[in-house]
PDB file as gemmi writes it, atoms N, CA and C in Angstrom:
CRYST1    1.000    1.000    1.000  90.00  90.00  90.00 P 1                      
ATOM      1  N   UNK A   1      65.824  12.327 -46.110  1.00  0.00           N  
ATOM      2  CA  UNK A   1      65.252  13.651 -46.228  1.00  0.00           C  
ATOM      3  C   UNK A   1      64.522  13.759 -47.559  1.00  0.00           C  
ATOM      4  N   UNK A   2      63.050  14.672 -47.119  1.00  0.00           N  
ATOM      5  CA  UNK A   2      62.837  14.408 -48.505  1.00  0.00           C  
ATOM      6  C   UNK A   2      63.101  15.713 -49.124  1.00  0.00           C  
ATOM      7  N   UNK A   3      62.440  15.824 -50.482  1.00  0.00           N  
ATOM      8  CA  UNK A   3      62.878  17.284 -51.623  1.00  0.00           C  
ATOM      9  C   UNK A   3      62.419  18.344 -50.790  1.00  0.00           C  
ATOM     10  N   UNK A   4      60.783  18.197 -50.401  1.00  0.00           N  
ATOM     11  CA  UNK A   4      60.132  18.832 -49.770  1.00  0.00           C  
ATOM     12  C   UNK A   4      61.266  19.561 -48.742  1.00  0.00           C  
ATOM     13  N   UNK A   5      61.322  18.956 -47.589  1.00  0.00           N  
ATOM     14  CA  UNK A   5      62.272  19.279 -46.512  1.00  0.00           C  
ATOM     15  C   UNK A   5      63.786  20.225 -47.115  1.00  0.00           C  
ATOM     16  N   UNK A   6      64.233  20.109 -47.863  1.00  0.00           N  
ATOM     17  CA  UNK A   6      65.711  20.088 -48.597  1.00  0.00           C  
ATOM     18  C   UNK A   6      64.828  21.779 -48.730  1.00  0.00           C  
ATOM     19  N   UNK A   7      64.192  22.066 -49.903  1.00  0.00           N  
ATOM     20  CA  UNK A   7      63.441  23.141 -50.842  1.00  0.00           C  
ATOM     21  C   UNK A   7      63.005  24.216 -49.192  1.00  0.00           C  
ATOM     22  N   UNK A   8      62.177  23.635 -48.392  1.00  0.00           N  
ATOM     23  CA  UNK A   8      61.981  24.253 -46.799  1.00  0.00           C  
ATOM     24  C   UNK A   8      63.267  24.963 -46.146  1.00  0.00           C  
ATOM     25  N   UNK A   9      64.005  24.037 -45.846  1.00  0.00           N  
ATOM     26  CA  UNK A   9      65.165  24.363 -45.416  1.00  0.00           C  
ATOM     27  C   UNK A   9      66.265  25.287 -45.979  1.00  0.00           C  
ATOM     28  N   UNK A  10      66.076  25.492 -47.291  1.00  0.00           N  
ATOM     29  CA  UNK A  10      66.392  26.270 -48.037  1.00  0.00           C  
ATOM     30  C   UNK A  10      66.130  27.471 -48.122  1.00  0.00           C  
ATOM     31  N   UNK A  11      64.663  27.729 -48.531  1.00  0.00           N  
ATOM     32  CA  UNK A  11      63.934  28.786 -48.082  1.00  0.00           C  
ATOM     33  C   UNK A  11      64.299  29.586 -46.277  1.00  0.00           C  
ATOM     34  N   UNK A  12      64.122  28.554 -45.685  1.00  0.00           N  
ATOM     35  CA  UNK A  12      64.367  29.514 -44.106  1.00  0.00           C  
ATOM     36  C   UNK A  12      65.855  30.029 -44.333  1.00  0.00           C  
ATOM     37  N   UNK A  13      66.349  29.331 -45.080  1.00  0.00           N  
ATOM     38  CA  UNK A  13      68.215  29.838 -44.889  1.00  0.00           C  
ATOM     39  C   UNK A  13      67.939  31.105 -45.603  1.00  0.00           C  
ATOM     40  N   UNK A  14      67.603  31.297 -47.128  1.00  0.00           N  
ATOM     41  CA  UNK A  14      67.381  32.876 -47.945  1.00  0.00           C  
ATOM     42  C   UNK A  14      66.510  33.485 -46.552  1.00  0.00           C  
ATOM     43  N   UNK A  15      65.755  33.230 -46.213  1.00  0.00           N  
ATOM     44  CA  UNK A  15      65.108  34.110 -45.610  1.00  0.00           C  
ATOM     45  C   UNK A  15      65.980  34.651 -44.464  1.00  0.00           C  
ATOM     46  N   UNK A  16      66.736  33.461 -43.777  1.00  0.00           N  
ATOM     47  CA  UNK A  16      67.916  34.628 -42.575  1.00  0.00           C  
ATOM     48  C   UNK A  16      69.105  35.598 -43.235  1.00  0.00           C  
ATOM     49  N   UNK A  17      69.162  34.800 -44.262  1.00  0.00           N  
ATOM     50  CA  UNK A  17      70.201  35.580 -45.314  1.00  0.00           C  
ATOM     51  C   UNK A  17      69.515  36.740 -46.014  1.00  0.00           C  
ATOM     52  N   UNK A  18      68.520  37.055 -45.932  1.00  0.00           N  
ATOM     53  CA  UNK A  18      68.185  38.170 -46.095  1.00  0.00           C  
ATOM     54  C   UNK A  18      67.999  39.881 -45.456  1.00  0.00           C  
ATOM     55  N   UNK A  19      68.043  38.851 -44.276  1.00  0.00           N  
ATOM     56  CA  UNK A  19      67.546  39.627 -42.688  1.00  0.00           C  
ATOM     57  C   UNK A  19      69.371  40.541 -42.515  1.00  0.00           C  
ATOM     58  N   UNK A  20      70.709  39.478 -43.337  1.00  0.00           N  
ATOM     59  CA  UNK A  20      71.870  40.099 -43.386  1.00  0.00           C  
ATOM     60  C   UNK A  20      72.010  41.007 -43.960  1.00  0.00           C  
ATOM     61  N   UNK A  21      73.014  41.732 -43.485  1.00  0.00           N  
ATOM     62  CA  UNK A  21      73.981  43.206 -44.303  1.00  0.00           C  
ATOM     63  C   UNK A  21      74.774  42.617 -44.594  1.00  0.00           C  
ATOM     64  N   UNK A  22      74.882  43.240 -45.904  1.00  0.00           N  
ATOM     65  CA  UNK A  22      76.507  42.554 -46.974  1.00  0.00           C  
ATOM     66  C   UNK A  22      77.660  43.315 -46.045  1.00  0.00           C  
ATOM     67  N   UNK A  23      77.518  44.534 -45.369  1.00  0.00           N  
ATOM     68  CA  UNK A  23      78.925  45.000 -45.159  1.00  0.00           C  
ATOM     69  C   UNK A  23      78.751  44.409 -43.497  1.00  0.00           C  
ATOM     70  N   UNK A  24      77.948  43.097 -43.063  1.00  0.00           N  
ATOM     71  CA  UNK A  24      78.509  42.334 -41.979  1.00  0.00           C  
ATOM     72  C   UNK A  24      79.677  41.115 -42.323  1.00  0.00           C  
ATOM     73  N   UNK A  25      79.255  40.872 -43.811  1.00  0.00           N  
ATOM     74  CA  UNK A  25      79.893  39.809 -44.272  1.00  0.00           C  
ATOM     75  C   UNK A  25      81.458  40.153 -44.903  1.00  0.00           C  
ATOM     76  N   UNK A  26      82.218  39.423 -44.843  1.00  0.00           N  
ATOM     77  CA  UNK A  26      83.251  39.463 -46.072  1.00  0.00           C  
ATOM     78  C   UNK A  26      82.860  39.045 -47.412  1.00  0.00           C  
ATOM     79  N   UNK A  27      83.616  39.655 -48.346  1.00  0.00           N  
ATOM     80  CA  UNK A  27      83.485  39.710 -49.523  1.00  0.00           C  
ATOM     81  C   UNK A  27      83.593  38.189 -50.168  1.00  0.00           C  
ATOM     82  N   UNK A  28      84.534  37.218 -49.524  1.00  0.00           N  
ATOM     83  CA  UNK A  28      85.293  35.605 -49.915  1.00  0.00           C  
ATOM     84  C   UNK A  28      83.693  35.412 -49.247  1.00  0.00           C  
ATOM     85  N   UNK A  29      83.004  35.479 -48.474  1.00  0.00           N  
ATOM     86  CA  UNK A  29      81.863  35.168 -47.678  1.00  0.00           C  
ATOM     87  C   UNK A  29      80.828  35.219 -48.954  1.00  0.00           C  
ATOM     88  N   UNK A  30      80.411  36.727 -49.246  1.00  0.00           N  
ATOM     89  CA  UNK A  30      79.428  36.589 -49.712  1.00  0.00           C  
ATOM     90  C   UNK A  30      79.526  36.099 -51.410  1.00  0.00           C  
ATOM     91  N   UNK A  31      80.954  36.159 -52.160  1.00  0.00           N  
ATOM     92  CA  UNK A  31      80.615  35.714 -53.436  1.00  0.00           C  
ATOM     93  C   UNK A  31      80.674  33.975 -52.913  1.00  0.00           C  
ATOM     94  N   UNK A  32      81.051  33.115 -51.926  1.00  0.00           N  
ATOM     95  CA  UNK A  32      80.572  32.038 -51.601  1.00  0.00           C  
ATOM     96  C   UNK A  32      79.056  31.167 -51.449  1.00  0.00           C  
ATOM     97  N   UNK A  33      78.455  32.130 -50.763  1.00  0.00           N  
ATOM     98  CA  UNK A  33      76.628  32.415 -50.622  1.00  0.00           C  
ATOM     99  C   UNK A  33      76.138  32.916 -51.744  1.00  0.00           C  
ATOM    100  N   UNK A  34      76.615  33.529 -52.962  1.00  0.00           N  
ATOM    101  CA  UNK A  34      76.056  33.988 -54.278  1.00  0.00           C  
ATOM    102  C   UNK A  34      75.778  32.793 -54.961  1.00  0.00           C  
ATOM    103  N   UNK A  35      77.300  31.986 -54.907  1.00  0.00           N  
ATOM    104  CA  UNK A  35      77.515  31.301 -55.561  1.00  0.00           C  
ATOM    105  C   UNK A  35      76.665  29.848 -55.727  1.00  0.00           C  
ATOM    106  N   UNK A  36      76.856  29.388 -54.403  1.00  0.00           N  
ATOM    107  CA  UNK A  36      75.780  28.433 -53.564  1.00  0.00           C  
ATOM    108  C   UNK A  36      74.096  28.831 -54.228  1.00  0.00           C  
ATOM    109  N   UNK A  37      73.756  30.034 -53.742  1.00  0.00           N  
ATOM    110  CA  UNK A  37      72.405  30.787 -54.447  1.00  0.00           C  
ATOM    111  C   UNK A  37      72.340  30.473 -55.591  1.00  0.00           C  
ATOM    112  N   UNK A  38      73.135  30.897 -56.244  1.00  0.00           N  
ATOM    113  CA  UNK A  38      73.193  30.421 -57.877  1.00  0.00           C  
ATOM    114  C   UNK A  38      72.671  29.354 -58.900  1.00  0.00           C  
ATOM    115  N   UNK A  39      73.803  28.346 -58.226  1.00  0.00           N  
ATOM    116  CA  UNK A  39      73.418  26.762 -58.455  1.00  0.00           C  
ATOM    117  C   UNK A  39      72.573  26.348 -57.992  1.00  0.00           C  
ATOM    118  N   UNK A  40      72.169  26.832 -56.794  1.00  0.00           N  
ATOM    119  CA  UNK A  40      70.893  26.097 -56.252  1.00  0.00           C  
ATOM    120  C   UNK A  40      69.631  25.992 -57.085  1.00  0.00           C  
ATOM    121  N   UNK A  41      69.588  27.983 -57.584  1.00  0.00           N  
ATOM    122  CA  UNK A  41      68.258  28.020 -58.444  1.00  0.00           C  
ATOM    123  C   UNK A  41      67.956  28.294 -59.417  1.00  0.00           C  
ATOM    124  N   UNK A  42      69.573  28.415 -60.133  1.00  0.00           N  
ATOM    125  CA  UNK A  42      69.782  28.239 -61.493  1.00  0.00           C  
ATOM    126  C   UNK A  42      70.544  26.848 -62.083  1.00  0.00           C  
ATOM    127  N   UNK A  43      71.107  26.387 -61.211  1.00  0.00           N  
ATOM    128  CA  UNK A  43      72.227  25.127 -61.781  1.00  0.00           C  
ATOM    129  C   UNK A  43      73.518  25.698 -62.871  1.00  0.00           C  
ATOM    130  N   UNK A  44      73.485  24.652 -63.653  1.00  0.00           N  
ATOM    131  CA  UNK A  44      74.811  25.528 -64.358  1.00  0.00           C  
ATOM    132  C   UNK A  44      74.817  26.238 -64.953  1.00  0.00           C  
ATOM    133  N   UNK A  45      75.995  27.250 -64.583  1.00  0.00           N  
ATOM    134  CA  UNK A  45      76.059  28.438 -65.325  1.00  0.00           C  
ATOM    135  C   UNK A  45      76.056  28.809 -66.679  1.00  0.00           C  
ATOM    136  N   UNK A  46      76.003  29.949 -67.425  1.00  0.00           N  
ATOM    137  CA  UNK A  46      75.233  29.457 -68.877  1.00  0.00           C  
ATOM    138  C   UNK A  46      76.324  30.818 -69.418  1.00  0.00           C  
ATOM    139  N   UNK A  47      76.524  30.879 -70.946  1.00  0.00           N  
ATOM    140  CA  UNK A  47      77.080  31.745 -71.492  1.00  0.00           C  
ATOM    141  C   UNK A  47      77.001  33.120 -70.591  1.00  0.00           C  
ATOM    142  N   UNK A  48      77.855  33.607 -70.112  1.00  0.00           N  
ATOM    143  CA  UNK A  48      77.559  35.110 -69.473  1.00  0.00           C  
ATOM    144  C   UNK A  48      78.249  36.642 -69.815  1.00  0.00           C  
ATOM    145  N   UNK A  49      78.742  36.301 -71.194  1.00  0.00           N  
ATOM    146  CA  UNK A  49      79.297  37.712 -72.117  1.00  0.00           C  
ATOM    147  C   UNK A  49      78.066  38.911 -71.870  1.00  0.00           C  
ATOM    148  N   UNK A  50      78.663  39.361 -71.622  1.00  0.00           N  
ATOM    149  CA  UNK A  50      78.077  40.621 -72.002  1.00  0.00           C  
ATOM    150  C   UNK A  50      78.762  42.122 -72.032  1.00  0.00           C  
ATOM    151  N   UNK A  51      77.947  43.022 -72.648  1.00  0.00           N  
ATOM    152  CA  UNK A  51      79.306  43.860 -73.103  1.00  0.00           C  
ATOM    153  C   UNK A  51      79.182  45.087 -71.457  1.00  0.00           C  
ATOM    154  N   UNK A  52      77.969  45.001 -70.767  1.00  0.00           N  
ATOM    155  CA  UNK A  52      78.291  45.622 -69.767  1.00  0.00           C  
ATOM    156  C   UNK A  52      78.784  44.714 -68.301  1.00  0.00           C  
ATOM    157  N   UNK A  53      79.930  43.519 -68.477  1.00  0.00           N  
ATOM    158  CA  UNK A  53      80.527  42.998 -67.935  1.00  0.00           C  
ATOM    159  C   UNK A  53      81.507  43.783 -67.289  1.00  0.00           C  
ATOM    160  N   UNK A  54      81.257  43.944 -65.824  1.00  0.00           N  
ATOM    161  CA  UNK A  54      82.332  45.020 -65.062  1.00  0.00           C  
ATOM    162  C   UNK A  54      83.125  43.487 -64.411  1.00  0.00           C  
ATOM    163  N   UNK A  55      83.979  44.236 -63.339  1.00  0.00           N  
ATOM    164  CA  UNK A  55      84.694  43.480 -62.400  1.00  0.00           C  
ATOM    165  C   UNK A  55      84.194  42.796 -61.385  1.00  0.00           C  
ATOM    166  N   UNK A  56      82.807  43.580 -60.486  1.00  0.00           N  
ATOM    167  CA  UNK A  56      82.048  42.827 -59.834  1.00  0.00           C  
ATOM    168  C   UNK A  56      81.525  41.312 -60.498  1.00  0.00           C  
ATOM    169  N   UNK A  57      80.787  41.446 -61.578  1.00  0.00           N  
ATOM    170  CA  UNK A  57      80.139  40.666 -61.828  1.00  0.00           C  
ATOM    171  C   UNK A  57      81.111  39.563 -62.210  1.00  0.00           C  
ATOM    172  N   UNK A  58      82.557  39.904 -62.614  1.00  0.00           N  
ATOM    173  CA  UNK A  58      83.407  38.556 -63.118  1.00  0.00           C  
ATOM    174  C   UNK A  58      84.159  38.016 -61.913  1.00  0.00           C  
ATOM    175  N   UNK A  59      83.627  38.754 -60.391  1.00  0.00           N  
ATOM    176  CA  UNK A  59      83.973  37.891 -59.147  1.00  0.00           C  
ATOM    177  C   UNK A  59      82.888  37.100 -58.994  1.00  0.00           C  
ATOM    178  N   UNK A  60      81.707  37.462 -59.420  1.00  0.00           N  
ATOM    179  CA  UNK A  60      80.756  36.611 -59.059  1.00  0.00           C  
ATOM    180  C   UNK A  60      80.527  35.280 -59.839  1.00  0.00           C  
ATOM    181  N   UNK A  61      80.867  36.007 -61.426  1.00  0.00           N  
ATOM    182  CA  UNK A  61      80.783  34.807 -62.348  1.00  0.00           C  
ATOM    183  C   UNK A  61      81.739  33.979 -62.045  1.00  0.00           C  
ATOM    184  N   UNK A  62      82.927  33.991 -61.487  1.00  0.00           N  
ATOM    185  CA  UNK A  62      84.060  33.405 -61.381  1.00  0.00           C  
ATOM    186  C   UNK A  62      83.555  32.679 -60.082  1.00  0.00           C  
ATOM    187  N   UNK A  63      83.044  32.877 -59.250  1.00  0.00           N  
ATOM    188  CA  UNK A  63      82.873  32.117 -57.893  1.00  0.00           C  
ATOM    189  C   UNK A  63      81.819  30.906 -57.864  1.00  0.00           C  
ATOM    190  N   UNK A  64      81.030  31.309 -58.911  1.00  0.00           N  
ATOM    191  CA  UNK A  64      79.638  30.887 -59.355  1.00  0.00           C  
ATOM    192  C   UNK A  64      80.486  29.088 -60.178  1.00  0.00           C  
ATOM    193  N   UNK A  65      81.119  29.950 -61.240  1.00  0.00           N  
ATOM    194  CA  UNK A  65      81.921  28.966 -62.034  1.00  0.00           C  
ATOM    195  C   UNK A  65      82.442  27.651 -60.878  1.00  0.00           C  
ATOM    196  N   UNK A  66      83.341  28.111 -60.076  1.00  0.00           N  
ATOM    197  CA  UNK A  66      84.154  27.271 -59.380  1.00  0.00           C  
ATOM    198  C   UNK A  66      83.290  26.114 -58.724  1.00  0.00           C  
ATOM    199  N   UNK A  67      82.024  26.542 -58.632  1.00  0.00           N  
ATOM    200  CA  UNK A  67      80.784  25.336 -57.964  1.00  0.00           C  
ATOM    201  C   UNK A  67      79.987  24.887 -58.561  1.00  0.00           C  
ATOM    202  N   UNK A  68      80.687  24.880 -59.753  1.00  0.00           N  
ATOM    203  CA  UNK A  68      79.202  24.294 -61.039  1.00  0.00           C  
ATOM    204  C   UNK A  68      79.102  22.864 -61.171  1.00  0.00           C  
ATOM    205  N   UNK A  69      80.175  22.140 -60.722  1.00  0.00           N  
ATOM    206  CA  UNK A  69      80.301  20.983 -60.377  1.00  0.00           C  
ATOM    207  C   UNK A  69      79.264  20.354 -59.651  1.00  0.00           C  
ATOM    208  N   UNK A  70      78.502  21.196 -58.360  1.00  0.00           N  
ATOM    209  CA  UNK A  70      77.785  20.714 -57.822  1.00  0.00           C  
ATOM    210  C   UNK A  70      76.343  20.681 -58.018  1.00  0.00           C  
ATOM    211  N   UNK A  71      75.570  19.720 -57.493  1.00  0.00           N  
ATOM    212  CA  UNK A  71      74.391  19.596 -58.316  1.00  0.00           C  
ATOM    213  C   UNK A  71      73.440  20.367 -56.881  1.00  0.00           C  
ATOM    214  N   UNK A  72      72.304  20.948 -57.932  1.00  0.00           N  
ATOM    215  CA  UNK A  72      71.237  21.580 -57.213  1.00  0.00           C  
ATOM    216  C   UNK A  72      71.125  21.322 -55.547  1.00  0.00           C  
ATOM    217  N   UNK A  73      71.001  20.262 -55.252  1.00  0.00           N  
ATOM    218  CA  UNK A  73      71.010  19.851 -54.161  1.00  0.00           C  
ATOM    219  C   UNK A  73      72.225  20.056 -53.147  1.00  0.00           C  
ATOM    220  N   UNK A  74      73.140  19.660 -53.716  1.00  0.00           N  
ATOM    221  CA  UNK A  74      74.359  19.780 -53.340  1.00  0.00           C  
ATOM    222  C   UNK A  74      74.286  21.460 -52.495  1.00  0.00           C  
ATOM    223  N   UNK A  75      74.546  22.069 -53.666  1.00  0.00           N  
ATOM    224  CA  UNK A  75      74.236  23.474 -53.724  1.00  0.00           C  
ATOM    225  C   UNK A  75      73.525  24.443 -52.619  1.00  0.00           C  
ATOM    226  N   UNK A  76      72.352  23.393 -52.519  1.00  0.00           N  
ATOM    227  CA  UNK A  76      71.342  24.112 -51.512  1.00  0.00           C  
ATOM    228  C   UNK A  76      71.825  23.393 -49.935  1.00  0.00           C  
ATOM    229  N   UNK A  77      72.678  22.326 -49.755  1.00  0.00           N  
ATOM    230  CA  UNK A  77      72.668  21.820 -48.692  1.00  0.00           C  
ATOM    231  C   UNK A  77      74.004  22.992 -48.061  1.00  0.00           C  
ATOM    232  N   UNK A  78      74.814  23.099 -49.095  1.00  0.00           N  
ATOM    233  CA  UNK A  78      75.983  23.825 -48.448  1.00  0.00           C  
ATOM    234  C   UNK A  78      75.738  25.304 -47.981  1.00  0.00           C  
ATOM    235  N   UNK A  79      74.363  26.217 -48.994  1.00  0.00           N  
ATOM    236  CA  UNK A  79      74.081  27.302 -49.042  1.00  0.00           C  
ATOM    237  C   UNK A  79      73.302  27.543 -47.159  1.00  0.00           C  
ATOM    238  N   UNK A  80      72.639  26.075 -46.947  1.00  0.00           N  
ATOM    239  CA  UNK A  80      72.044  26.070 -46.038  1.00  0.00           C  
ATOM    240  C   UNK A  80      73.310  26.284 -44.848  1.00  0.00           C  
ATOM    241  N   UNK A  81      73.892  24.881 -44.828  1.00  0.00           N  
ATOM    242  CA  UNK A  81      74.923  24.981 -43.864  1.00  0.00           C  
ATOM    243  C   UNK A  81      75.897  26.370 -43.894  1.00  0.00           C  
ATOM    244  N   UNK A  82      76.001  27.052 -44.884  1.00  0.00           N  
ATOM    245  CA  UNK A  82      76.973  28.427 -44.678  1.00  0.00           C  
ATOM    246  C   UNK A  82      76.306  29.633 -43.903  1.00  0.00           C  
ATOM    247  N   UNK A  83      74.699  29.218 -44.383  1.00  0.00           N  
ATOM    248  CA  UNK A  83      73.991  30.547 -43.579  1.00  0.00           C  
ATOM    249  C   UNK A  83      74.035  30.399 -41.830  1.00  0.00           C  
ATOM    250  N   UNK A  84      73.596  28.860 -41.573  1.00  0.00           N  
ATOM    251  CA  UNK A  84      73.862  28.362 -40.529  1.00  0.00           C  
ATOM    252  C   UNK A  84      74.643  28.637 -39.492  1.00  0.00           C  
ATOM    253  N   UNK A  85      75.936  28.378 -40.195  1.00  0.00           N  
ATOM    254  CA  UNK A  85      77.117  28.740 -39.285  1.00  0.00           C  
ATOM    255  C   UNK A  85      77.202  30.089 -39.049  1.00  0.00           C  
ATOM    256  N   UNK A  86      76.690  30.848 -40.351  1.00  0.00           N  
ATOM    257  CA  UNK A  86      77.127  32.639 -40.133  1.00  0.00           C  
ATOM    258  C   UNK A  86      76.015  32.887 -39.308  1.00  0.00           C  
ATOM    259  N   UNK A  87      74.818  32.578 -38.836  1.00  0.00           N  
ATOM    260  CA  UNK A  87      73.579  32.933 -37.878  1.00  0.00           C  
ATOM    261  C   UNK A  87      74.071  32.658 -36.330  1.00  0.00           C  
ATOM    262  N   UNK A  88      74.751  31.628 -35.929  1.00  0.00           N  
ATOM    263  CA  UNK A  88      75.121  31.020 -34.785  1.00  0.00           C  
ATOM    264  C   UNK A  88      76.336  31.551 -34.200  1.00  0.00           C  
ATOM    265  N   UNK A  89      77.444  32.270 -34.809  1.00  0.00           N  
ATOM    266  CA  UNK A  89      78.216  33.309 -34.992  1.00  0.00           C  
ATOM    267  C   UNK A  89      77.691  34.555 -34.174  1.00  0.00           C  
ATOM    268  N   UNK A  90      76.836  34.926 -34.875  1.00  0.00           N  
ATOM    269  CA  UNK A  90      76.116  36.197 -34.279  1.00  0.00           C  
ATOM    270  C   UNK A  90      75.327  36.814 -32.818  1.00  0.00           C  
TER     271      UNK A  90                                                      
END                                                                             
């Protein structure tokens, strides 16, 4: 496969994942797909203090964290396959 294809395939997945409602998803669901999002098009996560740090955002930072391990690619293959499964579901 090439980058091309990977970066494509990617794109169509945000794009069905967009077409979703968060209150179709569970919550373990969507900070999973944040997270995936994340790394994909940021990679690793970077200092994230801040002083208007609520609780939302330290589920997200925290979910984000747990997949930093994986590399860009990685990232985008699983983000793909999660949208996947949640489209075929439906």
């Amino acid at each position: 496969m090439t980058e091309k294809d990977l970066d494509t395939r990617f794109q169509e997945a945000v794009d069905i994942a967009s077409n979703m409602t968060q209150a179709s998803l569970p919550q373990d669901v969507q900070l999973r797909l944040y997270a995936y999002y994340k790394q994909a098009t940021s990679g690793m996560i970077e200092n994230t203090y801040s002083p208007n740090f609520d609780l939302r955002n330290a589920f997200k930072t925290n979910a984000w964290m747990q997949i930093s391990h994986l590399s860009i690619d990685e990232a985008k293959l699983l983000y793909i396959e999660a949208i996947q499964s949640l489209a075929n579901q439906k």
